[in-house]
C-alpha positions as CSV (number, residue, x, y, z in Angstrom):
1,X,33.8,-32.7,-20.1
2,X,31.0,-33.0,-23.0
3,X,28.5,-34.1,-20.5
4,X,29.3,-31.6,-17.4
5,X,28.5,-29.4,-20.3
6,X,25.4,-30.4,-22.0
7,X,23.9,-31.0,-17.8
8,X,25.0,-27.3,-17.3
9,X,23.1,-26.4,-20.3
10,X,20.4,-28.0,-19.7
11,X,19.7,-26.9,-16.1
12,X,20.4,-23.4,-17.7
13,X,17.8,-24.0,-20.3
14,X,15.1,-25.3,-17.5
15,X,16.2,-22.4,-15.0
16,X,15.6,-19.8,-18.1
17,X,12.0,-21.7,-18.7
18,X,11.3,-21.6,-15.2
19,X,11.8,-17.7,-15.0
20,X,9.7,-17.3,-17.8
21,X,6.6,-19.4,-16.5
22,X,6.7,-17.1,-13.2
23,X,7.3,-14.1,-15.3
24,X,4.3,-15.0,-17.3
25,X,2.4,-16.2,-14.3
26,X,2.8,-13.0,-12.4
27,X,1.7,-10.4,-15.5
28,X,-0.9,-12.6,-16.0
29,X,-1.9,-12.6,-12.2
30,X,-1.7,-9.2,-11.4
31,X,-4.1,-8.6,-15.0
32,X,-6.7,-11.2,-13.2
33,X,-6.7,-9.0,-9.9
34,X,-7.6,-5.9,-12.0
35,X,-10.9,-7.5,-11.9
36,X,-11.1,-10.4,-9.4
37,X,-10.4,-9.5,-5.5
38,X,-7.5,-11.0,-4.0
39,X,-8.9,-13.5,-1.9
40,X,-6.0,-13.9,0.7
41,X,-2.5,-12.8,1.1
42,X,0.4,-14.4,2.3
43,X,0.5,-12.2,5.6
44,X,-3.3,-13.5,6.4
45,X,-2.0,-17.2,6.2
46,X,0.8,-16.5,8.1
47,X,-1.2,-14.7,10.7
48,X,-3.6,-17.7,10.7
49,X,-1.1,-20.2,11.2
50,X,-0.4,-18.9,14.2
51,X,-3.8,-18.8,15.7
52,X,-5.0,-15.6,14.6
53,X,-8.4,-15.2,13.2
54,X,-9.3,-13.5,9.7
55,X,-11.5,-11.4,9.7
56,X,-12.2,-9.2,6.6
57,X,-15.1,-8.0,4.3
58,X,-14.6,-7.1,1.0
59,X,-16.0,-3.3,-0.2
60,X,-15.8,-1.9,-3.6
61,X,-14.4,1.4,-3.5
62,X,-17.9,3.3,-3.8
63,X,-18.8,1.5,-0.8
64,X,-16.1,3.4,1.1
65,X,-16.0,6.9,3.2
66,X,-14.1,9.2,0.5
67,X,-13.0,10.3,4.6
68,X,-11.2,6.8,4.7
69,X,-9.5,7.7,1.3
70,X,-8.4,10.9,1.7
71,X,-7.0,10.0,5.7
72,X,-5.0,6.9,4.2
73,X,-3.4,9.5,1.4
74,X,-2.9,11.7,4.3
75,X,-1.1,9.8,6.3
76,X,0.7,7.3,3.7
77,X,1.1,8.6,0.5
78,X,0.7,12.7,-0.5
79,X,1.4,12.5,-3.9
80,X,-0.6,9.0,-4.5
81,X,-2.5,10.3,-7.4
82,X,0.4,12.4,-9.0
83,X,3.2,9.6,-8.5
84,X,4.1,6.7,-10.9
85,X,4.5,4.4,-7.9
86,X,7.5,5.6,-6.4
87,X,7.6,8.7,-4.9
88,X,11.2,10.0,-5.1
89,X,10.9,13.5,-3.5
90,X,10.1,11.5,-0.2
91,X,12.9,9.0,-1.0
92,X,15.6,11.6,-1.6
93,X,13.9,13.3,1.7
94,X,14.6,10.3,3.7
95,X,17.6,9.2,2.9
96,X,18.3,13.2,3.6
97,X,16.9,12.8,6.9
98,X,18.6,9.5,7.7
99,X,22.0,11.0,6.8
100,X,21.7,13.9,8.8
101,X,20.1,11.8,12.2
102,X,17.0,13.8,11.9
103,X,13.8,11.7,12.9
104,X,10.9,14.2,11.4
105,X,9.2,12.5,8.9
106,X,5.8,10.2,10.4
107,X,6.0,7.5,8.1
108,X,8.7,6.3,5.6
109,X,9.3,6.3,2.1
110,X,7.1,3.6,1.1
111,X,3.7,4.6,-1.8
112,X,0.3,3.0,-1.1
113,X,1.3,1.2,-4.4
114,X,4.2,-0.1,-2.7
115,X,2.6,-1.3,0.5
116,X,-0.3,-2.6,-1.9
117,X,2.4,-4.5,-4.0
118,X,3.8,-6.3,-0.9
119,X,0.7,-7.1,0.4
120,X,-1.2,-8.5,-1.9
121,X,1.8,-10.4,-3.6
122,X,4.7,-10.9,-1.2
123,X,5.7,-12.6,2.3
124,X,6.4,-10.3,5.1
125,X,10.0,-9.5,5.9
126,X,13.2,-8.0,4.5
127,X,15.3,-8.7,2.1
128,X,17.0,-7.3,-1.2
129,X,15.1,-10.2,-3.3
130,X,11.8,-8.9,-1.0
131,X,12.6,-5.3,-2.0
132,X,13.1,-5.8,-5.8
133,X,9.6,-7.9,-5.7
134,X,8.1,-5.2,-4.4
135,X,9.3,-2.3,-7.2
136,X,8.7,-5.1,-9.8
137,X,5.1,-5.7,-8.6
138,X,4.5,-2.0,-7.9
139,X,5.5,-1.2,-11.4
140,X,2.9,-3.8,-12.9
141,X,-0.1,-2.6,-10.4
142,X,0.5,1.0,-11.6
143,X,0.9,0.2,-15.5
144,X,-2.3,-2.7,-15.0
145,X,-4.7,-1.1,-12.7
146,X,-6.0,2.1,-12.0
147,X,-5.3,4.3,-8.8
148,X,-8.9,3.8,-7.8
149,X,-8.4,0.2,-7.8
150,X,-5.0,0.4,-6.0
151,X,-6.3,2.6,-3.1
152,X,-9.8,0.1,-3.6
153,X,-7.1,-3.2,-3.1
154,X,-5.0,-1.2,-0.6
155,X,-8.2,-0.6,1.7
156,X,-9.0,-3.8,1.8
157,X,-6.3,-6.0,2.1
158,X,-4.0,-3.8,5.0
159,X,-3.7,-5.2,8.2
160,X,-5.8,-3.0,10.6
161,X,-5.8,-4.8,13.9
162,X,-4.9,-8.5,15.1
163,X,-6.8,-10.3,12.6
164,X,-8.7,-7.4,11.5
165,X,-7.6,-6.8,7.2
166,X,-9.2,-4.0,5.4
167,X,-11.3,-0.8,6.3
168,X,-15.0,-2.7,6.7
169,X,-13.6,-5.1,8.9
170,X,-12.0,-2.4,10.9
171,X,-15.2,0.0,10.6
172,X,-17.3,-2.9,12.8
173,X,-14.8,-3.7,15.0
174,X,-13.9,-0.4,15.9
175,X,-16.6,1.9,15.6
176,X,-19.7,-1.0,15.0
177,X,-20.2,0.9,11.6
178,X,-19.5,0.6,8.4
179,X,-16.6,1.7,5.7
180,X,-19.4,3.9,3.8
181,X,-20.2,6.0,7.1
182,X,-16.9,6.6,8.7
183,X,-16.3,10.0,9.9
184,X,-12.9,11.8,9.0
185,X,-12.1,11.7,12.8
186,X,-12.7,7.7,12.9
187,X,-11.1,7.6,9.5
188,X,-7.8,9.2,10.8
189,X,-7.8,7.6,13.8
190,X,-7.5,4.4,12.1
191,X,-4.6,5.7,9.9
192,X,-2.7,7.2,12.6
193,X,-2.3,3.4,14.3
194,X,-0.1,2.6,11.2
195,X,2.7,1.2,11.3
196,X,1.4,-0.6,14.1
197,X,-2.2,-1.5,14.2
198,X,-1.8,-4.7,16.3
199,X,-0.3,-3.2,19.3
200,X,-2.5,0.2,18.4
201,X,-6.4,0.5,19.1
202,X,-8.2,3.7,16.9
203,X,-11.0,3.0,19.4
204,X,-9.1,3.5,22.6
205,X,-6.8,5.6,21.6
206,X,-3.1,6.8,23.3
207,X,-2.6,10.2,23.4
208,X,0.0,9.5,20.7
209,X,-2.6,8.2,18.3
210,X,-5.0,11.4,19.3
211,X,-2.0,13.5,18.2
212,X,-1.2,12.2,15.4
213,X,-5.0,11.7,14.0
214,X,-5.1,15.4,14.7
215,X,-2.5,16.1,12.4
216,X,-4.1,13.8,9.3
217,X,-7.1,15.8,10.1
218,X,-5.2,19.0,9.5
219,X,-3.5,18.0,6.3
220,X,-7.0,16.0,4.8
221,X,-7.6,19.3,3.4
222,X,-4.1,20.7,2.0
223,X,-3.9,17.4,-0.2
224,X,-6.4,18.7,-2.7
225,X,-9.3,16.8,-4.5
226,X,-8.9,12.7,-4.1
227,X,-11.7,11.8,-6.8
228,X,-10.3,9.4,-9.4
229,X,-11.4,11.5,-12.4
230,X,-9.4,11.3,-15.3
231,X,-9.1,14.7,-15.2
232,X,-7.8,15.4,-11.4
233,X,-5.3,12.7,-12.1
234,X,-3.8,14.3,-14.5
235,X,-3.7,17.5,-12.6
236,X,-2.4,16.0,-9.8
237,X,0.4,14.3,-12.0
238,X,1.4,18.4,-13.1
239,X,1.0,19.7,-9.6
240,X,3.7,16.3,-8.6
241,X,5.9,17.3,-11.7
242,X,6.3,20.7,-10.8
243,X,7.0,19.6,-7.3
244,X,9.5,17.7,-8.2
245,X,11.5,20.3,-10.2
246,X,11.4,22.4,-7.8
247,X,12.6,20.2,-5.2
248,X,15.4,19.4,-7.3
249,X,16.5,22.8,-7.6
């Protein structure tokens, strides 16, 4: 019985090292991409394994049509620079939605942080272990990097087309221009082939995607200023507050 008990204690011990290495290993990690590009994602091998190509550029966030910015927080993400990550007004608005059968709402729940955090660091799929990745990895990104470097990340890693990842990539094969000179139209049509942007082409567009590029268009404007200043952060983390409490009343 000694022994059964001292091999239990010692796969314990190894199991409670193990945890710690990839705890370590995954602070450490998402520190390094702060600075360093992520060079591939799991979703890019997996893509490539089955015969698709890879085709992506890397652009630093300057390098980027503030259009492209402004369309992705449009169409993703409202309260991206106000938000620690999670945005709970949509949640409680979707699960609202859900409970009632209503189908209103153009996208789901999910931040740009979020959608950055599972790109960059997880496998495709779901699953509860998936999920809680995904808010663990979303809470390091927003307590680690910036929200310039999230959206910078996020626009360059997403899955844009069939092979096609991040907006430069996308920019050429789309429009044969770059990320720093899309328009706002070309910038929402882009957007508005989300969640689907392999069986979706922004260049030849359905009259769904025209629709729905025509309403990022409309609401570009009513999300306020999307400069990463110190300063409209913070505003824009008041302006979420006080939406928020008054949601909740």
């Amino acid at each position: 019985m000694s022994s059964i008990t001292h091999i239990i204690k010692k796969i314990l011990k190894i199991t409670v090292k193990i945890i710690l290495i990839l705890f370590l290993f995954s602070i450490l990690l998402t520190l390094a991409y702060r600075w360093i590009n992520p060079p591939v994602t799991l979703l890019m091998l997996s893509r490539a394994t089955g015969g698709a190509p890879v085709n992506k550029t890397w652009k630093n966030i300057e390098d980027i049509s503030p259009h492209m910015v402004a369309a992705a927080i449009a169409s993703e993400d409202n309260n991206f620079l106000g938000h620690g990550g999670f945005d709970f007004v949509a949640i409680e608005d979707a699960i609202s939605e859900y409970k009632q059968g209503k189908r209103k709402r153009q996208r789901g729940a999910s931040t740009i942080s979020q959608q950055t955090a599972k790109n960059v660091f997880l496998w495709q799929g779901r699953s509860w272990v998936r999920k809680g990745l995904e808010v663990y990895f979303t809470f390091l990104i927003e307590n680690l990097w910036s929200k310039e470097r999230i959206m910078e990340v996020y626009l360059n890693v997403i899955e844009m087309g069939d092979g096609i990842y991040g907006v430069e990539a996308a920019a050429q094969a789309y429009f044969h221009t770059s990320a720093k000179n899309l328009s706002k139209w070309q910038s929402a049509l882009i957007t508005a082939c989300y969640p689907n942007p392999r069986k979706r082409n922004p260049a030849k567009p359905s009259a769904y995607i025209v629709n729905r590029a025509n309403q990022i268009v409309l609401l570009m404007p009513k999300i306020g200023n999307t400069e990463f200043t110190p300063e409209n952060i913070k505003a824009a983390k008041e302006r979420y507050r006080k939406y928020k409490e008054k949601k909740q009343k």
